[in-house]
C-alpha positions as CSV (number, residue, x, y, z in Angstrom):
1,X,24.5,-35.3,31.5
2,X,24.9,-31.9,29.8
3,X,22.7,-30.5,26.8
4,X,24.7,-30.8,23.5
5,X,25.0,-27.4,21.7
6,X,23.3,-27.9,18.9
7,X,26.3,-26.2,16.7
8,X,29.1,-28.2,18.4
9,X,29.7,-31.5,16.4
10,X,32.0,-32.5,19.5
11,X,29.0,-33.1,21.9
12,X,26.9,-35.9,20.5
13,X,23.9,-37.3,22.4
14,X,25.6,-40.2,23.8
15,X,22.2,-40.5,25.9
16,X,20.4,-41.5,22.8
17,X,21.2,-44.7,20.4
18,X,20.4,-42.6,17.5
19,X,22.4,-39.2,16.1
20,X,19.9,-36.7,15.1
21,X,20.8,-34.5,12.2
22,X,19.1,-31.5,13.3
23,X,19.8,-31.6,17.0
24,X,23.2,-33.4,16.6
25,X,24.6,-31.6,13.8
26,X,22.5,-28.2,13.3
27,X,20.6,-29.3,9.9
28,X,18.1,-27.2,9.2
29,X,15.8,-29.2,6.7
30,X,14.2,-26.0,5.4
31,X,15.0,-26.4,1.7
32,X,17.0,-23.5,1.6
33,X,20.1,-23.8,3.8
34,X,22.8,-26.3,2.8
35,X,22.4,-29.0,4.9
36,X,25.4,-30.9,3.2
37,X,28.4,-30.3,6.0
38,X,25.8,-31.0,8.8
39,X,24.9,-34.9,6.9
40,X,28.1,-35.9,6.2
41,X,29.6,-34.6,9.8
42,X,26.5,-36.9,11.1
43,X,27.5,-40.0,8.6
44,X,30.8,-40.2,9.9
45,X,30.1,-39.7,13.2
46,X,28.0,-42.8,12.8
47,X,30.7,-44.8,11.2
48,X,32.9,-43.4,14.0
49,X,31.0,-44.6,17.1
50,X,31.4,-48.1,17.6
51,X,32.1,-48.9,13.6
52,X,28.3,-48.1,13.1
53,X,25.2,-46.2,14.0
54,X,22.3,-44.7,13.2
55,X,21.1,-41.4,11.7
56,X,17.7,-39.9,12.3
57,X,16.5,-36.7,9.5
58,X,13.4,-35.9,11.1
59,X,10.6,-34.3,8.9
60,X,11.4,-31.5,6.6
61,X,13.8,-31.1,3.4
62,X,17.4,-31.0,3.6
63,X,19.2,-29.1,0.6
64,X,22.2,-30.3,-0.5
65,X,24.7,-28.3,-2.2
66,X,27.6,-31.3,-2.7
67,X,27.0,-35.2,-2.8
68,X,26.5,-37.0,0.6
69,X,28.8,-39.7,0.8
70,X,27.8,-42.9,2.3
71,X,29.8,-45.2,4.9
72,X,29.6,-48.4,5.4
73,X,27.2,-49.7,9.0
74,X,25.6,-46.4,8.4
75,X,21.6,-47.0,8.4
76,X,20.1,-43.8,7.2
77,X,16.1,-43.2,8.8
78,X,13.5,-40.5,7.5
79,X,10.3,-39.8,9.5
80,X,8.6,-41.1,6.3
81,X,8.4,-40.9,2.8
82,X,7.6,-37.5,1.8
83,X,8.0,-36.5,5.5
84,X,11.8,-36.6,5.4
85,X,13.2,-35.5,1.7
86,X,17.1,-35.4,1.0
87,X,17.1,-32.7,-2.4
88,X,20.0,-32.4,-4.6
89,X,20.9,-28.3,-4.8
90,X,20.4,-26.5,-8.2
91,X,23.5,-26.9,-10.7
92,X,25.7,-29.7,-8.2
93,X,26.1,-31.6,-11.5
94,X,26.8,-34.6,-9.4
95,X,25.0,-37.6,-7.3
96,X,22.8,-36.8,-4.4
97,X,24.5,-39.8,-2.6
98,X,27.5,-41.9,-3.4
99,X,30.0,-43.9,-2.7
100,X,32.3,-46.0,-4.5
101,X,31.2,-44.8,-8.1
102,X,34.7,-45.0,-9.5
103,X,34.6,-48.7,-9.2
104,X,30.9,-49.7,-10.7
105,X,31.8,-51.6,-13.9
106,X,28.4,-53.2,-15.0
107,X,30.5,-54.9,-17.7
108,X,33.4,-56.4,-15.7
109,X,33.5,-60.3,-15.8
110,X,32.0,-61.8,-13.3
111,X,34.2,-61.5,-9.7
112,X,36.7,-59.3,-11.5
113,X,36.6,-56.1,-9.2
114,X,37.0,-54.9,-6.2
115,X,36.2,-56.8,-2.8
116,X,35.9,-53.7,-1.3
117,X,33.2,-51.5,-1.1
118,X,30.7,-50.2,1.9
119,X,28.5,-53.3,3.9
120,X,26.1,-53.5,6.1
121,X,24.9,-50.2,5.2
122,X,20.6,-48.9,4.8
123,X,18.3,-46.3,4.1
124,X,14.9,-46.3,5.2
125,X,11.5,-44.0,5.3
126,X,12.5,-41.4,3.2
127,X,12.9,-39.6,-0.5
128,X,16.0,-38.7,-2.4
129,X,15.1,-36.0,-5.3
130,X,17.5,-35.3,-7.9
131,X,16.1,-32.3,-9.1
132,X,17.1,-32.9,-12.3
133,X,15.4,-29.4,-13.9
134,X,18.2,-27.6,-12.5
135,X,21.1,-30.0,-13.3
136,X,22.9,-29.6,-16.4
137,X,25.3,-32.5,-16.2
138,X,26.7,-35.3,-14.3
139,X,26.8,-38.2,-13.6
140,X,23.8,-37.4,-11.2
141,X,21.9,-39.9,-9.8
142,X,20.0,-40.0,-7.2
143,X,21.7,-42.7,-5.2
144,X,25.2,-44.5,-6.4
145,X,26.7,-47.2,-4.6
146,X,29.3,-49.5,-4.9
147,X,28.8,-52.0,-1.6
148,X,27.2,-55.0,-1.0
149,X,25.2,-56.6,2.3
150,X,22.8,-53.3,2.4
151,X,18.9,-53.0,3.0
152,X,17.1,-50.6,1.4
153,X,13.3,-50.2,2.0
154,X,10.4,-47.4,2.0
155,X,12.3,-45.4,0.0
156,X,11.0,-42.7,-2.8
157,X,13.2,-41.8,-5.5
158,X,12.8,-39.1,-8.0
159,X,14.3,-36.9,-10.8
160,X,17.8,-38.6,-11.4
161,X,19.6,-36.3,-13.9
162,X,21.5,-39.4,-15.0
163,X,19.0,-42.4,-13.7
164,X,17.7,-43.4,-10.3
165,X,19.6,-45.9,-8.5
166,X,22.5,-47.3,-9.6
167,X,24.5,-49.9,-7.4
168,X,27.0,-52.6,-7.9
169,X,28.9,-55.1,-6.7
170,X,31.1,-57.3,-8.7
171,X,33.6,-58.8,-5.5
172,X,33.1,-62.8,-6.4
173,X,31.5,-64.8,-3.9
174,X,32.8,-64.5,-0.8
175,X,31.3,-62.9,1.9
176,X,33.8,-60.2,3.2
177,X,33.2,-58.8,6.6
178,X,29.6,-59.8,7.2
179,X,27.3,-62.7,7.2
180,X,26.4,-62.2,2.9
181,X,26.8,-60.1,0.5
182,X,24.0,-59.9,-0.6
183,X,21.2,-57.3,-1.0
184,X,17.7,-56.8,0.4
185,X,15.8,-54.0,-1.5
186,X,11.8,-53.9,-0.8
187,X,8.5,-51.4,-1.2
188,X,10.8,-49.1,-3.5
189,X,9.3,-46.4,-6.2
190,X,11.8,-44.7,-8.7
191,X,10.3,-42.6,-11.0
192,X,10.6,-39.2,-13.8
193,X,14.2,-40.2,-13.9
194,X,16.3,-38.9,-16.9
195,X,17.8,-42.0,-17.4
196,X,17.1,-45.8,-16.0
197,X,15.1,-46.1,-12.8
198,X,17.0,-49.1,-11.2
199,X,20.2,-50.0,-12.9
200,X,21.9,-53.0,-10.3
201,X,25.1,-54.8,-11.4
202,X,25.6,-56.7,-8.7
203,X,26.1,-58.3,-5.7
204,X,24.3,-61.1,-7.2
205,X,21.9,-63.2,-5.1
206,X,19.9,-60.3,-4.1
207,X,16.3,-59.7,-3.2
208,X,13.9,-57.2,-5.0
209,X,10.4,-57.1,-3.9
210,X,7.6,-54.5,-4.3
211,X,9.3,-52.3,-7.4
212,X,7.4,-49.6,-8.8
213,X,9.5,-48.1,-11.6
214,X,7.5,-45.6,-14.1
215,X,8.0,-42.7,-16.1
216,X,11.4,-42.7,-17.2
217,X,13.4,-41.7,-19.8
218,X,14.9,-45.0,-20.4
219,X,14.5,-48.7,-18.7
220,X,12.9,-49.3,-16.0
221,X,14.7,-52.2,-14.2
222,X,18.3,-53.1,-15.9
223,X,20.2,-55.8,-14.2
224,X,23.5,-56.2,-16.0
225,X,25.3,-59.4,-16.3
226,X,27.0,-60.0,-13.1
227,X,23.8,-59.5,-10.9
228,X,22.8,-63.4,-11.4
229,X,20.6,-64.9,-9.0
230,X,18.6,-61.7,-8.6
231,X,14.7,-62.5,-6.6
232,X,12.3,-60.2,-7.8
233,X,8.8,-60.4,-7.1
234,X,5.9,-57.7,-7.2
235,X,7.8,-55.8,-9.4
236,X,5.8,-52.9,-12.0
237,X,7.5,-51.2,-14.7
238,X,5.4,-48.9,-16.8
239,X,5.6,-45.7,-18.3
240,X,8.3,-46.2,-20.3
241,X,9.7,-43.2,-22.6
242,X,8.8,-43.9,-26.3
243,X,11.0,-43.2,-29.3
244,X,13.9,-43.7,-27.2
245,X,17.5,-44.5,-29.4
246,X,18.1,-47.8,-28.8
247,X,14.7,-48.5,-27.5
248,X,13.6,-48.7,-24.1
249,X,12.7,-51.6,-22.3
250,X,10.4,-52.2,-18.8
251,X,12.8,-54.9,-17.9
252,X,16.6,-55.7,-19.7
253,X,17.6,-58.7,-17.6
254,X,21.3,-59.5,-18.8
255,X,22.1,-61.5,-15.8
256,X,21.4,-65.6,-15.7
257,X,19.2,-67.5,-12.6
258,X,17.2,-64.2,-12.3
259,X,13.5,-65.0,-11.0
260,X,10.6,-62.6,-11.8
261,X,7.4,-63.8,-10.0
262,X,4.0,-61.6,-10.2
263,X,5.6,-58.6,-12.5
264,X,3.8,-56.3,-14.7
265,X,5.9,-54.7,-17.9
266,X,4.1,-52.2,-19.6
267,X,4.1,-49.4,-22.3
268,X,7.6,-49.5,-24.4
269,X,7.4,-48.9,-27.9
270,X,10.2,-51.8,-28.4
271,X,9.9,-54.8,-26.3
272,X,8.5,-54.4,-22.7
273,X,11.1,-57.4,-21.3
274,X,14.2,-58.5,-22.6
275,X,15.5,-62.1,-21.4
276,X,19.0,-62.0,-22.9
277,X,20.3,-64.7,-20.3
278,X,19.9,-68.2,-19.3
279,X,18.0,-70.7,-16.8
280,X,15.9,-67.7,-15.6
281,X,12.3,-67.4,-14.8
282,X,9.6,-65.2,-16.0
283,X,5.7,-65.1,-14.4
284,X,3.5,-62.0,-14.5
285,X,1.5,-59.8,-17.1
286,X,3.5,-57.7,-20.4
287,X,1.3,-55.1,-22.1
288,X,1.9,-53.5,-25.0
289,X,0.5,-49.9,-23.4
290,X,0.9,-47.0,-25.6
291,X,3.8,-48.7,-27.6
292,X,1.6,-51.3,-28.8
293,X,2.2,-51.1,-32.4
294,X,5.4,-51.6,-32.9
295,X,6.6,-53.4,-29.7
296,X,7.3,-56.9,-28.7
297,X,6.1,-58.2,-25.6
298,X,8.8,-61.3,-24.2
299,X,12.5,-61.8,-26.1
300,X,14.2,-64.8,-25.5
301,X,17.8,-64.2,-26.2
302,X,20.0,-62.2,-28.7
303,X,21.4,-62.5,-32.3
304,X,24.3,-60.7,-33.0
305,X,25.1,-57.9,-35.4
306,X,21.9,-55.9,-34.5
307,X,21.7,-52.5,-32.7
308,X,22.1,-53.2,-28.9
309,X,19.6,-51.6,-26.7
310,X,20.4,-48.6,-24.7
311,X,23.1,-48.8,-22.8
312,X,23.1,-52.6,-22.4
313,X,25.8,-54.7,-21.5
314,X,26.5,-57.6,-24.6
315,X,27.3,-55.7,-27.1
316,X,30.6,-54.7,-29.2
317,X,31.7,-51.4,-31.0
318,X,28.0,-50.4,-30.9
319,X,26.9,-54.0,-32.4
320,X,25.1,-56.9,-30.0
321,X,27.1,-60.0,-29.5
322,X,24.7,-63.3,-29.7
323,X,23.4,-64.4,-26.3
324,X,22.2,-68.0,-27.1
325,X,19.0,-67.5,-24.6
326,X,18.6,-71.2,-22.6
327,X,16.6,-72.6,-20.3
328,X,14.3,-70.1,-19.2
329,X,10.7,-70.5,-18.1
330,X,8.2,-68.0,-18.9
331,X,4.2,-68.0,-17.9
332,X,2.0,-65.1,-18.4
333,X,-0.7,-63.3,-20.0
334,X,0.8,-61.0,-23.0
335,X,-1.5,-58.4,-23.8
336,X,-1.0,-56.3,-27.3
337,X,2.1,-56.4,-28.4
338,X,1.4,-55.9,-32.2
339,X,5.1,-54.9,-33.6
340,X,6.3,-57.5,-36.3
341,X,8.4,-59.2,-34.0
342,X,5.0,-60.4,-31.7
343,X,4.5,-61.5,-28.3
344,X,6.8,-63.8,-27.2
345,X,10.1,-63.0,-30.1
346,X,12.8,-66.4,-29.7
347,X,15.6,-64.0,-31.0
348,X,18.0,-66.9,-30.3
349,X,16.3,-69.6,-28.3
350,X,19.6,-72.0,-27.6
351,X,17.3,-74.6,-26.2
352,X,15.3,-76.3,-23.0
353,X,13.2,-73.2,-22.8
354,X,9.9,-73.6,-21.8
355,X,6.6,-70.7,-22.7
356,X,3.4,-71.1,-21.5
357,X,1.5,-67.9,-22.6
358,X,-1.7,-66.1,-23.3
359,X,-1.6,-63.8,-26.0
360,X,-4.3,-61.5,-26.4
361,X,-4.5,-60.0,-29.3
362,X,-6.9,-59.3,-32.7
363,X,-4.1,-59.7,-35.4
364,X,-0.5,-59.8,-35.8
365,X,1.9,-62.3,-34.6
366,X,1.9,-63.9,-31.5
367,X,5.4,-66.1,-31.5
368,X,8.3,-65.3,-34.0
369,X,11.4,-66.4,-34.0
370,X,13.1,-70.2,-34.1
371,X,12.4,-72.5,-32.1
372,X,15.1,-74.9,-30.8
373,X,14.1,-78.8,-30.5
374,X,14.5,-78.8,-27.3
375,X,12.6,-76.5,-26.4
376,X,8.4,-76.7,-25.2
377,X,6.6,-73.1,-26.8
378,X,2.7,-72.9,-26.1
379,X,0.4,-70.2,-27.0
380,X,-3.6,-69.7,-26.4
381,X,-4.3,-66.6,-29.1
382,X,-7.5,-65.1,-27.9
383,X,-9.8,-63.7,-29.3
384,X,-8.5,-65.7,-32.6
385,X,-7.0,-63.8,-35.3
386,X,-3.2,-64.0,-34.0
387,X,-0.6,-66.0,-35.7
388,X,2.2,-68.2,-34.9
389,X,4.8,-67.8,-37.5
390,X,7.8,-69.0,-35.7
391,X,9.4,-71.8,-37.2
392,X,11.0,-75.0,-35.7
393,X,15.1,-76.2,-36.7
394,X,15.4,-77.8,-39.9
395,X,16.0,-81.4,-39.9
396,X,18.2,-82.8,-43.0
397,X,19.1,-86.6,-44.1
398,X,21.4,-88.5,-41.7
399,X,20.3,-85.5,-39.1
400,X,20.0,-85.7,-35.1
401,X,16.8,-84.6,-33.2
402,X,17.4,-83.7,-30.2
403,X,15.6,-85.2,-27.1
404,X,16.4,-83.0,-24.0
405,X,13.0,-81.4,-24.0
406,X,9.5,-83.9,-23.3
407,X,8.6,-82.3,-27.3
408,X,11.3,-82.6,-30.3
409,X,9.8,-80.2,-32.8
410,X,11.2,-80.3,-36.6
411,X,11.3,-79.0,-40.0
412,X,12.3,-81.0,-42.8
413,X,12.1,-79.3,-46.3
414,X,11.6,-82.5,-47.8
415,X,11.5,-86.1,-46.9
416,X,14.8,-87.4,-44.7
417,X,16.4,-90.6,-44.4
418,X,19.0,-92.2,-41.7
419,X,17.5,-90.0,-38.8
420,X,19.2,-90.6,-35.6
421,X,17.3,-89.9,-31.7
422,X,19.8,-88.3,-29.0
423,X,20.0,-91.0,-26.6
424,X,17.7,-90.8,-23.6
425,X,19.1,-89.7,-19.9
426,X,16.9,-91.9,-18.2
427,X,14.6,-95.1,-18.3
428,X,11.2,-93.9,-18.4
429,X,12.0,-90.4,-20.0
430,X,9.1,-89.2,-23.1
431,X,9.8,-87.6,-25.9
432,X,7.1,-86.6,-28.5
433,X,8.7,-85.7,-32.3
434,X,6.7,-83.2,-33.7
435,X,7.2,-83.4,-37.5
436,X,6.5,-79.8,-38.8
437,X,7.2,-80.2,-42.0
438,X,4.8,-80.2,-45.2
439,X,2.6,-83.6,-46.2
440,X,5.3,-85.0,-48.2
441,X,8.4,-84.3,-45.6
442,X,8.6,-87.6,-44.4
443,X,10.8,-88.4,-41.4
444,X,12.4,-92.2,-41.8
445,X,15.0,-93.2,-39.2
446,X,18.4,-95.1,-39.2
447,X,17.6,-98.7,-39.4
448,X,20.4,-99.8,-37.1
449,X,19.0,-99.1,-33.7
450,X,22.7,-99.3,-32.3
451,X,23.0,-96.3,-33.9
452,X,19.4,-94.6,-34.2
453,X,18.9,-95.4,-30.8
454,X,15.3,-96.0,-31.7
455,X,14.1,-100.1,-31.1
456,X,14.1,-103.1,-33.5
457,X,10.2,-102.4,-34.1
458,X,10.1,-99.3,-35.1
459,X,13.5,-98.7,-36.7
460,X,12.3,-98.4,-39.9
461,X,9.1,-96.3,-39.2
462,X,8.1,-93.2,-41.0
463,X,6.7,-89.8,-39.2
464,X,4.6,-88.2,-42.0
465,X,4.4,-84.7,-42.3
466,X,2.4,-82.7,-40.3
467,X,2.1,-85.5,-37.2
468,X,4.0,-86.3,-34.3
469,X,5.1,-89.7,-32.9
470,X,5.5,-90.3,-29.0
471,X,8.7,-92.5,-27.9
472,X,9.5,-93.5,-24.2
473,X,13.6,-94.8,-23.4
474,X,13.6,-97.6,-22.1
475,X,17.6,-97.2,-20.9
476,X,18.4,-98.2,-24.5
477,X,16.1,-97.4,-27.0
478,X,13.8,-95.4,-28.1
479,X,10.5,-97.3,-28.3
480,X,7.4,-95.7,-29.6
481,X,3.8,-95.6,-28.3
482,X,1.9,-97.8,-30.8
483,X,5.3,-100.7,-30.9
């Protein structure tokens, strides 16, 4: 077989599996020649040769003067990270790759774009720089992609103009034109972006593992409310910019059924992570860092009417809409969080969420907020000197306590009569009323146990102040421990 000129796009090395950018396609990867027409003549010849391929940069820099657009079954591969670097040109004002960005919509409602998009696409052993001190505008990030079904892994990404990575998905549920559509993105660092590092908005269901996001001028990891499902795990978020409008956060999770196993959010000056969604999972370490003094460490859902975090997703005419925040499990060790609104802030816990915490901390609070009745809140405050000022729902005469959770906590102002128990789900079920109230705010149920749902013996019982009372269901009643 013939050589290939290494100017003539028309003589690919069909010899070889893989197109080579410099060989193929006359790239130069000095860092000073535009290397732009040579990529995206070796992209599409990918895309072109059986519907997909591969394309090797082998080590050096390659200068780009215009965005590289990404196809779809295009699988990008750098000799390494650092070895192989793809560098946005001074004053291109625009992304260093793309494709699809006029269809991200981070706010759409869930399944309400486009089905389209580039699949079964991936990057691999390499770094994108945005050389964001010699861009003046945008948008300009480093990679932004709407597409779904891609792998990205090994990758470096630095100085976003507007943010690091931004992708998106928002097609439904279906899996159009191969096996999922979801994401696999793994040993990953964005950093000294000008905006977020890692800003995903879909497709949901994807895979996130070994994150390191620092030093950026907003959040570090910002999943927006259709991403749901998301698996994150080893994921560190530091660094993040102080005195930031809006505040910055280490991790703004909008999206519900997100898991976060083993993650470390560090150093905003506002709160380091921010659950405003439901039935997600939290586990890891949140340190207040240099922001200690005024930030919070965990929030647990959203009231409305405040001032929304920057650039987040639930919010209206520059006001946040109430995200009632339930069913979320969080375990960890939070470490100095000393702002007024503590450790672990329930902004709007809407119930069945559970807390299992460490906070470490000399003063200040450790859990604000309300607590719903159904929800289980535990704090160890070492060394001692923390406080727990958040308070449980109030409980008035003729009032229900809810039973969902294994502890009903409540707050009568004053003593209450004709209290009714939620029925039970199931024989067997526990339920421990915690009566939070002072001395004298006595809890006395209904005596008709038809309709307190609490048995004969005890229908007429008191809970004093200050003291719990442990019932079991026994498929019709509530019966408590000492009947």
């Amino acid at each position: 077989m013939p050589t290939p000129g290494p100017t003539n796009a028309n003589f690919l090395s069909y010899a070889s599996e893989v197109i080579d950018v410099k060989r193929d396609f006359a790239a130069q990867g000095d860092g000073i020649t535009d290397d732009s027409t040579a990529i995206n003549a070796a992209i599409s010849a990918a895309s072109g040769r059986f519907g997909a391929g591969v394309v090797y940069f082998p080590p050096g820099t390659y200068l780009v003067k215009s965005t590289i657009t990404m196809l779809g079954q295009v699988h990008l591969r750098g000799a390494g990270i650092e070895a192989t670097i793809i560098k946005l040109g001074n004053g291109v004002n625009a992304d260093l790759i793309s494709s699809g960005a006029a269809t991200i919509n981070l706010g759409a409602s869930f399944g309400s774009s486009s089905s389209g998009g580039i699949y079964n696409w991936s990057m691999e052993n390499l770094t994108l720089d945005g050389n964001k001190a010699n861009q003046s505008s945008g948008p300009s990030y480093c990679l932004r992609i709407y597409g779904y079904g891609y792998i990205l892994s090994n990758i470096r990404v630095r100085n976003g103009y507007y943010g690091g990575v931004q992708v998106d998905w928002n097609g439904g549920t279906t899996s159009p034109g191969q096996d999922s559509f979801a994401a696999q993105i793994s040993n990953v660092k964005i950093h000294d972006t000008f905006g977020p590092g890692l800003q995903i908005g879909g497709p949901s269901g994807s895979q996130l593992a070994n994150i390191e996001i620092f030093g950026n001028s907003t959040h570090g990891l910002h999943i927006a409310p259709n991403a749901r499902g998301l698996l994150v795990s080893n994921l560190s978020s530091y660094g993040v910019a102080q005195g930031v409008s809006g505040g910055a956060v280490a991790l703004l999770c909008e999206a519900n059924n997100c898991v976060f196993t083993g993650c470390l959010a560090q150093d905003s000056d506002t709160v380091q992570v921010a659950l405003l969604a439901s039935t997600c999972m939290f586990t890891g370490k949140v340190v207040g860092g240099t922001g200690s003094a005024t930030s919070s460490g965990i929030q647990i859902g959203q009231a409305a009417g405040n001032t929304p975090y920057n650039g987040q997703m639930n919010q209206s005419a520059g006001l946040t809409t109430a995200v009632s925040a339930s069913g979320n499990f969080v375990e960890g060790i939070l470490d100095s969080n000393l702002g007024t609104n503590g450790q672990l802030w329930l902004a709007n816990d809407g119930g069945q969420n559970f807390a299992r915490v460490i906070a470490k901390q000399a003063s200040g609070p450790a859990v604000t907020g309300t607590i719903a009745g159904t929800s289980s809140i535990s704090s160890g405050v070492t060394p001692n000197g923390g406080t727990i000022s958040a308070t449980s729902p109030a409980l008035t005469t003729s009032g229900t306590i809810a039973t969902a959770a294994s502890v009903a906590r409540v707050t009568p102002a004053a003593a209450v009569t004709g209290i009714i128990m939620q029925a039970g789900v199931v024989p067997g079920q526990m339920c421990l009323v915690d009566n939070q109230g002072a001395a004298s705010a006595t809890i006395t149920f209904n005596t008709n146990p038809a309709t307190s749902h609490v048995s004969n013996a005890a229908a007429a019982s008191v809970i004093p102040g200050l003291a719990g009372r442990l019932f079991t269901w026994d498929g019709s009643f509530w019966v408590p421990a000492h009947a």
